[in-house]
ZADOLUM-145274 format. One record per residue (C-alpha): residue in three letters; residue number from 1; x negated, y negated, z negated. Coordinates in nm, 3 decimals. Each point is the difference from the previous one (the first is absolute). Layout:
N
 code pos       u       v       w
  ALA NUM       X       Y       Z
...
//
This chain:
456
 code pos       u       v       w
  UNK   1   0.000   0.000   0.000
  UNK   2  -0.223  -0.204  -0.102
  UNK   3  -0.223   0.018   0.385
  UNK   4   0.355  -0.087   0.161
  UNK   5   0.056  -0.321  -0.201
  UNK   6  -0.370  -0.099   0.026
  UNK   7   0.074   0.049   0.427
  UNK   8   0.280  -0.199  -0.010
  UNK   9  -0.185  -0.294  -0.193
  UNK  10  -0.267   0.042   0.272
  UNK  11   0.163  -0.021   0.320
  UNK  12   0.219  -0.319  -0.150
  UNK  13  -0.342  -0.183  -0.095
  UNK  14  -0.088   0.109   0.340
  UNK  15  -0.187  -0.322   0.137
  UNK  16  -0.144   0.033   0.364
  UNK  17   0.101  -0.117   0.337
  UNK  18   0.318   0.224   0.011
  UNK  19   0.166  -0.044  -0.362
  UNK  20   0.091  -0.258  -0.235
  UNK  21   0.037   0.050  -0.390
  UNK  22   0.347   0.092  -0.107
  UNK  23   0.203  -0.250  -0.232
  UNK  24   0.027   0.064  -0.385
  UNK  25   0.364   0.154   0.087
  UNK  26  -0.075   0.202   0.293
  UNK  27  -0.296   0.163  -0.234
  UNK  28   0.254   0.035  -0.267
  UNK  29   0.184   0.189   0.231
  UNK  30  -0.229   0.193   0.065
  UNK  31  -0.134   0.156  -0.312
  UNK  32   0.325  -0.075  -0.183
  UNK  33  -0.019   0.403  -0.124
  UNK  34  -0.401   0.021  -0.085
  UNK  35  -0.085   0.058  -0.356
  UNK  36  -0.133  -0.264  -0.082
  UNK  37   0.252  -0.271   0.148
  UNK  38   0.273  -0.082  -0.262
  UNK  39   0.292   0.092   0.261
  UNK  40  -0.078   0.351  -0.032
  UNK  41   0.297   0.103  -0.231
  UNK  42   0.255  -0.120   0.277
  UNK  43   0.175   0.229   0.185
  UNK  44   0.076  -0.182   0.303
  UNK  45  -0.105  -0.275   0.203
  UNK  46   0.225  -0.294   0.200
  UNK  47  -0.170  -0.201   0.213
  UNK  48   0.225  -0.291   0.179
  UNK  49  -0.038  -0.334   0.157
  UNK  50  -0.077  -0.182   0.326
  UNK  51  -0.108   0.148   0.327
  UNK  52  -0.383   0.073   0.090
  UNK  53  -0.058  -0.019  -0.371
  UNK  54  -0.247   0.314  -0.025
  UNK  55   0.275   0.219  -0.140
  UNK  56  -0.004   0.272   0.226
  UNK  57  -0.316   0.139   0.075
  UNK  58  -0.163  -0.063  -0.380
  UNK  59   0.297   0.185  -0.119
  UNK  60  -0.054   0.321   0.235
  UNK  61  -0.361   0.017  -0.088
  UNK  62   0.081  -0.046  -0.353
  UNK  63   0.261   0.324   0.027
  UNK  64  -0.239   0.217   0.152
  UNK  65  -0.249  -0.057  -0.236
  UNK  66   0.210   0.031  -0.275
  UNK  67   0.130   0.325   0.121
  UNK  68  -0.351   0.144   0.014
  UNK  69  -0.090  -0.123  -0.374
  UNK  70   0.304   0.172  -0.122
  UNK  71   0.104   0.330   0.180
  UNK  72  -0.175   0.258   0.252
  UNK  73   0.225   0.229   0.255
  UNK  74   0.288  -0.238  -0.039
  UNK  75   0.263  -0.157   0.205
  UNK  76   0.087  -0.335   0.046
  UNK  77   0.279  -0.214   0.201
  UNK  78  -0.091  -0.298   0.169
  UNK  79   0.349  -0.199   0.125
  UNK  80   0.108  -0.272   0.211
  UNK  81   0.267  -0.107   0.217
  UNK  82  -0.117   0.233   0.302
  UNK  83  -0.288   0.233   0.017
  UNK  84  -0.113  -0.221   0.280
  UNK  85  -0.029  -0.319  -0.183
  UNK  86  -0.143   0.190  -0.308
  UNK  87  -0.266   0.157   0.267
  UNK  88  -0.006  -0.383   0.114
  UNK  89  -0.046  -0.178  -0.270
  UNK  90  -0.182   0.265  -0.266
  UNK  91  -0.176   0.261   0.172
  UNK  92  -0.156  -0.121   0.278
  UNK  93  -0.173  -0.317  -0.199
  UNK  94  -0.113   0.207  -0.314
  UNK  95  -0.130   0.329   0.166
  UNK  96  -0.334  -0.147   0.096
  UNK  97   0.004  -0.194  -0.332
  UNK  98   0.034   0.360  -0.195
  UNK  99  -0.293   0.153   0.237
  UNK 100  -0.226  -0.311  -0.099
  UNK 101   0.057   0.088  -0.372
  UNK 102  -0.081   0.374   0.096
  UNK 103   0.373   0.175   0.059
  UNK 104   0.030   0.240   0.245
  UNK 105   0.307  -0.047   0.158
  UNK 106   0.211   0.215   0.263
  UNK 107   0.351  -0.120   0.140
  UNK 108   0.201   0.281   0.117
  UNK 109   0.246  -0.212   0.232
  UNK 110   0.296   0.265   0.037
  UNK 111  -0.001   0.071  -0.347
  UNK 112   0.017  -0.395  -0.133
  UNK 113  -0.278   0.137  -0.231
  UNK 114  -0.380  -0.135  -0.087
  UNK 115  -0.182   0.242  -0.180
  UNK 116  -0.285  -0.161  -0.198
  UNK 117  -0.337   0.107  -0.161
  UNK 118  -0.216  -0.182  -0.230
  UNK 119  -0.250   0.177  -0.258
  UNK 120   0.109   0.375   0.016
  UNK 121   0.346  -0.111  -0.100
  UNK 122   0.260  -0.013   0.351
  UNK 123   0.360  -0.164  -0.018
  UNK 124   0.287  -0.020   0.252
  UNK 125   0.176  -0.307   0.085
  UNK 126   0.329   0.085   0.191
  UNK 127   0.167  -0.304   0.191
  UNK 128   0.371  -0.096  -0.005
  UNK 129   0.207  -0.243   0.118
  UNK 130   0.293  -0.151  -0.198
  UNK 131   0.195  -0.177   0.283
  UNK 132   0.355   0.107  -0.166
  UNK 133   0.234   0.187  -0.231
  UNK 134  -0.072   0.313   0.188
  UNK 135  -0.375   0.038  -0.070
  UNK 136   0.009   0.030  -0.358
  UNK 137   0.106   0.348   0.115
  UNK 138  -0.391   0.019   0.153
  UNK 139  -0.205  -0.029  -0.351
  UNK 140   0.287   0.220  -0.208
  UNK 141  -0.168   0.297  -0.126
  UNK 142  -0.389  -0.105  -0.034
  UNK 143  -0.228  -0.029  -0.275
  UNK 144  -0.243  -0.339  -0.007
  UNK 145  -0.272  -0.143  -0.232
  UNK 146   0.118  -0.297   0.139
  UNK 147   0.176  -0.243   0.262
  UNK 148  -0.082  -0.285   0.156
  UNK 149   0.323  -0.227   0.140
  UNK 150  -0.107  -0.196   0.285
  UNK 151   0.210  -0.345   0.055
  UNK 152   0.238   0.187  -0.241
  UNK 153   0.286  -0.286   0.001
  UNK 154   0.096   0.118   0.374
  UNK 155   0.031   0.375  -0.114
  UNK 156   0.392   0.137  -0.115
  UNK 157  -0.018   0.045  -0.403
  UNK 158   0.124   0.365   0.085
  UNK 159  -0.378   0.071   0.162
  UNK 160  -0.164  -0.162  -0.198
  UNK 161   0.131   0.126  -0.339
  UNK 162  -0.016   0.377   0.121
  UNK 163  -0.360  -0.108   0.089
  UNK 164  -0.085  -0.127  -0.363
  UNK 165   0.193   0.343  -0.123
  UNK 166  -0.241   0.216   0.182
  UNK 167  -0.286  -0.140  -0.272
  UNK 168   0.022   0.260  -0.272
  UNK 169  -0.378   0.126  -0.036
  UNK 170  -0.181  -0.180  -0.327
  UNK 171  -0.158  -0.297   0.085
  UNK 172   0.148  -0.090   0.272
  UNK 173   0.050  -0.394   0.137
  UNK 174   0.255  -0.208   0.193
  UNK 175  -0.131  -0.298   0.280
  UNK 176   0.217  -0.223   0.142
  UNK 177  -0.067  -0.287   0.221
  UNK 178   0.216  -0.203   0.212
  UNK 179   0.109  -0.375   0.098
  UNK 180   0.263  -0.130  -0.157
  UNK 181   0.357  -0.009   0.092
  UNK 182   0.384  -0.148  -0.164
  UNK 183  -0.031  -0.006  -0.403
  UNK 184   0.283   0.236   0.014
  UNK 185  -0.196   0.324   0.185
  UNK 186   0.063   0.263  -0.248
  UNK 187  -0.425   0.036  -0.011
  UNK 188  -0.031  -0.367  -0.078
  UNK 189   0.267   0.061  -0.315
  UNK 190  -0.116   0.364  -0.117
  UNK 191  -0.371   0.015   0.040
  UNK 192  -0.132  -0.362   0.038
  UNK 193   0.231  -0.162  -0.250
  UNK 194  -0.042   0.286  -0.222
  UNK 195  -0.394   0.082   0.055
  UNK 196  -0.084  -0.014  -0.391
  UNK 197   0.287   0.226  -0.120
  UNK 198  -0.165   0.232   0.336
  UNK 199  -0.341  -0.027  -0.119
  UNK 200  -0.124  -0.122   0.286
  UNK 201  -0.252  -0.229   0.124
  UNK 202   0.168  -0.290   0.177
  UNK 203  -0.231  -0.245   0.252
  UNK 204   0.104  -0.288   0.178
  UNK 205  -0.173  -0.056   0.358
  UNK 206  -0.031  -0.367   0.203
  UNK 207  -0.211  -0.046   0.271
  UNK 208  -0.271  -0.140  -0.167
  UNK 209  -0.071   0.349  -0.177
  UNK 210  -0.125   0.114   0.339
  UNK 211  -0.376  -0.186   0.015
  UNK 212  -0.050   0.136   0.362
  UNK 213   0.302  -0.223   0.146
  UNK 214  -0.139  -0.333   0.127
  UNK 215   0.220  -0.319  -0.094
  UNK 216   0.020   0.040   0.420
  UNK 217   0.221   0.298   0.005
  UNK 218   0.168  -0.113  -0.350
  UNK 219   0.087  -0.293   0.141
  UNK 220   0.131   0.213   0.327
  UNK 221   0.214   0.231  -0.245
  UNK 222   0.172  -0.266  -0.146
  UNK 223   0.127  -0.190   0.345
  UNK 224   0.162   0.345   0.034
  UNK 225   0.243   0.005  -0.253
  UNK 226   0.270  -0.237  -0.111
  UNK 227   0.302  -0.006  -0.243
  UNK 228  -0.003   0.334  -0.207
  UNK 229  -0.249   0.194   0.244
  UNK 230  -0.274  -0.276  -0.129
  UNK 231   0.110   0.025  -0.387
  UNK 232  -0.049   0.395   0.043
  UNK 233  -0.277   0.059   0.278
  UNK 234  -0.207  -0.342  -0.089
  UNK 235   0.087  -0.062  -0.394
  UNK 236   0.066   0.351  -0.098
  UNK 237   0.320  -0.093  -0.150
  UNK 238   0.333   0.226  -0.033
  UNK 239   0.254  -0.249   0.134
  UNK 240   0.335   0.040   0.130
  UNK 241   0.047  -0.081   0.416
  UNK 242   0.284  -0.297   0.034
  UNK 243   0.076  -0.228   0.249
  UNK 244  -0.040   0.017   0.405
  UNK 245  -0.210   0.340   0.082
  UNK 246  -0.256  -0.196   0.215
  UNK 247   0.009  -0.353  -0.177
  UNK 248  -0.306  -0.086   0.264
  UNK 249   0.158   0.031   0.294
  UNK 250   0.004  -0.333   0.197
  UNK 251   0.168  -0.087   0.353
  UNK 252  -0.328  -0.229   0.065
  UNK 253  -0.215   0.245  -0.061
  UNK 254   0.160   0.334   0.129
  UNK 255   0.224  -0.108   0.326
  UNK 256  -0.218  -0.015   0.275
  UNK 257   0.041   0.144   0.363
  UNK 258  -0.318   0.231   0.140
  UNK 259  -0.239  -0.249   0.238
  UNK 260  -0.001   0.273   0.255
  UNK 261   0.123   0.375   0.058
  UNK 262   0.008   0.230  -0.255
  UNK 263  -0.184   0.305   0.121
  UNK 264   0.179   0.249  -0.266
  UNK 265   0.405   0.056  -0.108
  UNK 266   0.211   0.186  -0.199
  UNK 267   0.339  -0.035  -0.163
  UNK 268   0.076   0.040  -0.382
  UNK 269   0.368   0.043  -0.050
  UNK 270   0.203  -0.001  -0.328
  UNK 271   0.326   0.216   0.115
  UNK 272   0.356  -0.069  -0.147
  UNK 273   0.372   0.101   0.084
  UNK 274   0.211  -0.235  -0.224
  UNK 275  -0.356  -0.197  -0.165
  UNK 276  -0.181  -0.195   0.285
  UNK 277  -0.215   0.185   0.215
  UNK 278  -0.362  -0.247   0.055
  UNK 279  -0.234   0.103   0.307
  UNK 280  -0.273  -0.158   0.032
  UNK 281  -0.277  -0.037   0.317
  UNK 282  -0.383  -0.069  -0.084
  UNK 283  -0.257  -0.064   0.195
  UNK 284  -0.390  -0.014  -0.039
  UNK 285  -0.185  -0.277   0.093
  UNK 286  -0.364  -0.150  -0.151
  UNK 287   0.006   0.283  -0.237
  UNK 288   0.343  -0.113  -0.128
  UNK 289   0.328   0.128   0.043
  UNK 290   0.313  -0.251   0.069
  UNK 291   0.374   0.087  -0.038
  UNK 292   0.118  -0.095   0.340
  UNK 293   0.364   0.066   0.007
  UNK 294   0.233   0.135  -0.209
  UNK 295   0.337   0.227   0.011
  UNK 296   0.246  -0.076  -0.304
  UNK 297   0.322   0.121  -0.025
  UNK 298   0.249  -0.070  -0.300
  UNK 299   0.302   0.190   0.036
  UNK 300   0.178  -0.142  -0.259
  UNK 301  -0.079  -0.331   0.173
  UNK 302   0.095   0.123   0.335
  UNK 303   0.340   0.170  -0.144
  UNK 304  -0.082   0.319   0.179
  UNK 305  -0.254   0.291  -0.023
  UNK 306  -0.263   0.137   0.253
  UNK 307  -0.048   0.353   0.081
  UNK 308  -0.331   0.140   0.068
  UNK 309   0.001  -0.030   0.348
  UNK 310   0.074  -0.344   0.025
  UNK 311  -0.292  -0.063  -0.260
  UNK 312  -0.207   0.198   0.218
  UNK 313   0.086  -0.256   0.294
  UNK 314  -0.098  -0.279  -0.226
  UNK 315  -0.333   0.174  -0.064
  UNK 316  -0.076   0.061   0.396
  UNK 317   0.112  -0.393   0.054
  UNK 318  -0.297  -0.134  -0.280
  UNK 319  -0.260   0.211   0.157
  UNK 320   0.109  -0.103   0.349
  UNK 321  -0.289   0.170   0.267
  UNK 322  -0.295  -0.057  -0.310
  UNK 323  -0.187   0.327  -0.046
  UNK 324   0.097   0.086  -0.394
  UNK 325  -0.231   0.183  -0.130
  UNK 326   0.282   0.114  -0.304
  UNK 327   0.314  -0.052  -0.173
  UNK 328  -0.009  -0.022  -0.376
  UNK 329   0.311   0.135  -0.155
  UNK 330   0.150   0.026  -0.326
  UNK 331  -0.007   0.469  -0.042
  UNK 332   0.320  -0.062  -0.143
  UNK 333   0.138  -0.109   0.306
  UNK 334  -0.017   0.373   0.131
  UNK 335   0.260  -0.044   0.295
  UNK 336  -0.142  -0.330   0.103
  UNK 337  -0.352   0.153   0.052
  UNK 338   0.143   0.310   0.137
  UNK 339   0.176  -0.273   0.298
  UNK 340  -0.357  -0.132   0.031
  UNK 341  -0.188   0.321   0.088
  UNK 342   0.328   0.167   0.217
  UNK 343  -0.039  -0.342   0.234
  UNK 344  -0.364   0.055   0.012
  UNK 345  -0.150  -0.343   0.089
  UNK 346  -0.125  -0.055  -0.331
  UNK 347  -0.248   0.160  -0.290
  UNK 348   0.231   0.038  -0.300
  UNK 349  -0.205  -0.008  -0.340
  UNK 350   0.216   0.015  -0.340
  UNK 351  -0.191  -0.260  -0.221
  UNK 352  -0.035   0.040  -0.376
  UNK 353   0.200  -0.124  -0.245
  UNK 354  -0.179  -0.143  -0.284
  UNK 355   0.148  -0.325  -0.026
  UNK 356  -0.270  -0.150  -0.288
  UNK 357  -0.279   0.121   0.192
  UNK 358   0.173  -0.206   0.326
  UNK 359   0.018  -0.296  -0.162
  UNK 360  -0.372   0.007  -0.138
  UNK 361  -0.090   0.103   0.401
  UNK 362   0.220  -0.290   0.092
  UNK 363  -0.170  -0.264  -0.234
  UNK 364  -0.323   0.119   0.058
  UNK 365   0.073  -0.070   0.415
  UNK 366   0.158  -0.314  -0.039
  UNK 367  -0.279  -0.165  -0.261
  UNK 368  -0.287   0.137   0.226
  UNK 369   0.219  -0.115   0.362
  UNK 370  -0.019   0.297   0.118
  UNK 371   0.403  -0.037   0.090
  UNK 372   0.179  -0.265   0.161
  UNK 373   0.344  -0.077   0.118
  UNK 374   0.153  -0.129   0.283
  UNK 375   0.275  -0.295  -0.004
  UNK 376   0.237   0.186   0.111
  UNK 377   0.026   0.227  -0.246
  UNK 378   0.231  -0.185  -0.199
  UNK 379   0.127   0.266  -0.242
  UNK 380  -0.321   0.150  -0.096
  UNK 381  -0.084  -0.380  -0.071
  UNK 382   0.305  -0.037  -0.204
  UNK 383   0.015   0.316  -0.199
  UNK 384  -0.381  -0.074  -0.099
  UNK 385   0.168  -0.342  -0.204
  UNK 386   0.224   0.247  -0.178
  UNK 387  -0.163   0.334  -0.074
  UNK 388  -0.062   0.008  -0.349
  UNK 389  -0.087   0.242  -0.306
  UNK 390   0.238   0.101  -0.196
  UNK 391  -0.019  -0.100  -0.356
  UNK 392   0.223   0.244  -0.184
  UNK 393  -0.214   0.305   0.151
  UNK 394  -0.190   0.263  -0.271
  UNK 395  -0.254   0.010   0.301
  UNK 396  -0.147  -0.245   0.277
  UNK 397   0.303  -0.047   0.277
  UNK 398   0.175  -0.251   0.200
  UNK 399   0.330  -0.067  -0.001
  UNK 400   0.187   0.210   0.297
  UNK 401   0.111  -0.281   0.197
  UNK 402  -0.115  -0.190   0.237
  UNK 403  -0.297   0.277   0.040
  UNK 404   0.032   0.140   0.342
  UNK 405  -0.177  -0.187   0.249
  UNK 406  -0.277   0.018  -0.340
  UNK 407   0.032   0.361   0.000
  UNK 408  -0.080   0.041   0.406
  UNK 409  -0.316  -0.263  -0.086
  UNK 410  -0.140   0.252  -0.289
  UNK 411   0.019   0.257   0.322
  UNK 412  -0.166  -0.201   0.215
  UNK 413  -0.258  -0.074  -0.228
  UNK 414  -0.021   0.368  -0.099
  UNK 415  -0.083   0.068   0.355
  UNK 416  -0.233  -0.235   0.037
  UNK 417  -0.186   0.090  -0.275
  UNK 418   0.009   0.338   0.082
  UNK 419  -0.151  -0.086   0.357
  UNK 420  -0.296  -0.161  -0.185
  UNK 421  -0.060   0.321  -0.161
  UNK 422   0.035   0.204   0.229
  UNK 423  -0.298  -0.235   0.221
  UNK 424  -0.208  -0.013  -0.320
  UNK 425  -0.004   0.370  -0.103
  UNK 426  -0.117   0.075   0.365
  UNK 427  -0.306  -0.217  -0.027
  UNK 428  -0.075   0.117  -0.370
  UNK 429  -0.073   0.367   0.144
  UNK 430  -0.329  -0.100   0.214
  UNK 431  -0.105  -0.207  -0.238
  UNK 432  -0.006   0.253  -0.261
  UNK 433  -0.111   0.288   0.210
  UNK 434  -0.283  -0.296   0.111
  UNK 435  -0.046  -0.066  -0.401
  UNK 436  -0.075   0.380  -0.056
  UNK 437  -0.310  -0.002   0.234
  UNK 438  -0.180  -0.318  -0.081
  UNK 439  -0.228  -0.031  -0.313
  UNK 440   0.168  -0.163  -0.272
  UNK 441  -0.300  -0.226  -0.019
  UNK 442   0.042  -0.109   0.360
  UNK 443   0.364   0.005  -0.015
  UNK 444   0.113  -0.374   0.067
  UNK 445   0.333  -0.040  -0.138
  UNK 446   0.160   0.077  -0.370
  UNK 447   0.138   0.315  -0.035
  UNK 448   0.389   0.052  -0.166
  UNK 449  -0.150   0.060  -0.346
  UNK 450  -0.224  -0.314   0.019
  UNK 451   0.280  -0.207   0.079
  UNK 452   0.229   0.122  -0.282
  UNK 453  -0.284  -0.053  -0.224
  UNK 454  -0.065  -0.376   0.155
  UNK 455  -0.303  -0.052   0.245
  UNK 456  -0.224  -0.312  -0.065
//
């Protein structure tokens, strides 16, 4: 035990050309269960605060560590929303971090498993995603030395409860981390609220915990964010959303017409029989997409309804002779994406329907200009004046009304970000199969470990 916590007081006083020293909480963190720190008697950990704060990956290397002071030939869990953010955002930054401190560490992809080694003592580390109510049904049955909750506020209290339940050997520990959310999220009012009665070791995060963020990027972070996205993501501060949805929005900033021909379109579409159905076309132009035109159809307004058909006219009318590259639909609207695909003109994808994480794509789009809006699109323009949270919610939501050209924009942006993805992971694979035959010495740029760590 005592080798582990002297490795992780090395590596954070680390001081080359790579690494910068670790703040007084991040070390905290990070040898929180060593004998000698006086946190050692807790039996659980909550970490919580503002984005890029250090959170993350000091927490993971602190849990592995941990695991290998106390228990050989165990099993752990490590959880997030997805198995592919966890792989995202935990194992793909810390694995060359663990190697450095002398793990030996194999990922068995199909298995969601890494099997580690450190010392003559090997652990197992089995992946799971806790994306709703149904995968609490994944961890039943186990026995851990320990969990570690990853952004744990975005995870149903079914999952993560049976996760916590699956803890039963002597000695083990409970980490959470996440950013914060409404004051009224059941984790907020039974573990944060009630972390002494828990026994467990409660740290606040800002930005300025993280010393390898430049006031540059800080700066950068906080333009982001406004209204309750800044309180939580910037401040660190559990704070109920109220008032418009995207309080930033501004005509004079984000109505403007493309200055030539959009090379790239597609149409996001928000379908509805006796709501409105909202269709919008986008097109990309300077590396920004515009809303072009719109289709919006009130049927209560109208005093009559539309069958699918006729919506399917409207569709092939917006698109006109421009080559659409897809058709973003609601997967509810099963018979209208079914007309789509028997007509055969058009690439029907069902979108996803996370409305919070919409609205954070959304805001992120509009701060950064990355989405504009035509003139013409005059209800889109008017709904964004009146979409607003709703107040009385236990969780983050807006009010369901005057949300549906919104909720064809969180499509659209969906897509788009998706299409920036898409692009990016196809340029990562050369560069990593290039990064695995060049020296590290010679090896010009920082690699993903280096820049989770911060790079001078």
């Amino acid at each position: 035990m005592r080798v582990l916590c002297a490795g992780m007081m090395r590596v954070s006083k680390r001081k080359n050309n790579t690494f910068e020293s670790f703040s007084e909480k991040q070390l905290r963190m990070l040898s929180w269960w060593c004998p000698s720190s006086p946190d050692r008697n807790f039996d659980a950990i909550i970490c919580d605060g503002a984005v890029r704060s250090g959170k993350t990956v000091c927490m993971s290397v602190s849990f592995v560590a941990w695991a290998f002071s106390a228990f050989d030939d165990t099993s752990f869990a490590l959880c997030g929303k997805t198995v592919t953010s966890l792989r995202r955002n935990i194992i793909t930054p810390i694995l060359p971090v663990l190697r450095r401190l002398g793990f030996d560490c194999r990922e068995k992809l199909s298995q969601h498993l890494v099997e580690i080694e450190y010392s003559g003592r090997r652990n197992r580390f089995y992946l799971f995603g806790g994306k709703d109510e149904g995968s609490a049904a994944l961890i039943q049955g186990m026995t851990l030395g320990g969990v570690l909750l990853d952004e744990v506020a975005l995870m149903p209290r079914s999952f993560v409860e049976q996760a916590l339940a699956r803890c039963s050997l002597d000695g083990s520990k409970l980490w959470f981390n996440c950013n914060p959310d409404t004051p009224l999220h059941w984790f907020y009012e039974e573990w944060i609220k009630k972390s002494g009665e828990k026994n467990c070791l409660y740290l606040h995060f800002t930005m300025d915990d993280n010393p390898s963020l430049t006031p540059a990027i800080k700066r950068r972070y906080e333009s982001l964010y406004s209204g309750a996205f800044y309180d939580r993501f910037v401040l660190g501060k559990w704070v109920a959303a109220q008032g418009l949805v995207y309080p930033f929005f501004s005509r004079s900033v984000h109505v403007a017409e493309p200055a030539g021909i959009p090379s790239r379109y597609f149409i996001s579409c928000d379908y509805g029989t006796v709501n409105p159905s909202s269709f919008g076309l986008w097109g990309e132009y300077g590396g920004r997409w515009y809303r072009l035109s719109e289709y919006y159809f009130d049927s209560r307004r109208e005093g009559e309804q539309r069958t699918d058909e006729e919506h399917y006219a409207s569709l092939e009318q917006l698109a006109g002779d421009l080559n659409i590259e897809a058709v973003i639909a609601d997967p509810s609207a099963a018979s209208f994406l079914e007309c789509i695909r028997r007509h055969g003109r058009f690439r029907a994808v069902p979108a996803k329907n996370d409305v919070i994480d919409g609205i954070r794509r959304v805001s992120d789009a509009l701060k950064e200009r990355r989405i504009l809006f035509s003139q013409s699109c005059t209800d889109c323009l008017r709904e964004f004046s009146l979409y607003r949270w709703d107040n009385t919610a236990a969780r983050d939501a807006p009010r369901k009304e005057y949300d549906h050209a919104m909720d064809d924009v969180q499509k659209a942006a969906e897509f788009i970000r998706d299409s920036v993805l898409s692009k990016m992971a196809a340029l990562r694979a050369p560069c990593d199969a290039a990064e695995k035959l060049i020296p590290a010495a010679v090896w010009p740029f920082p690699t993903y470990g280096e820049l989770m760590f911060g790079v001078k």
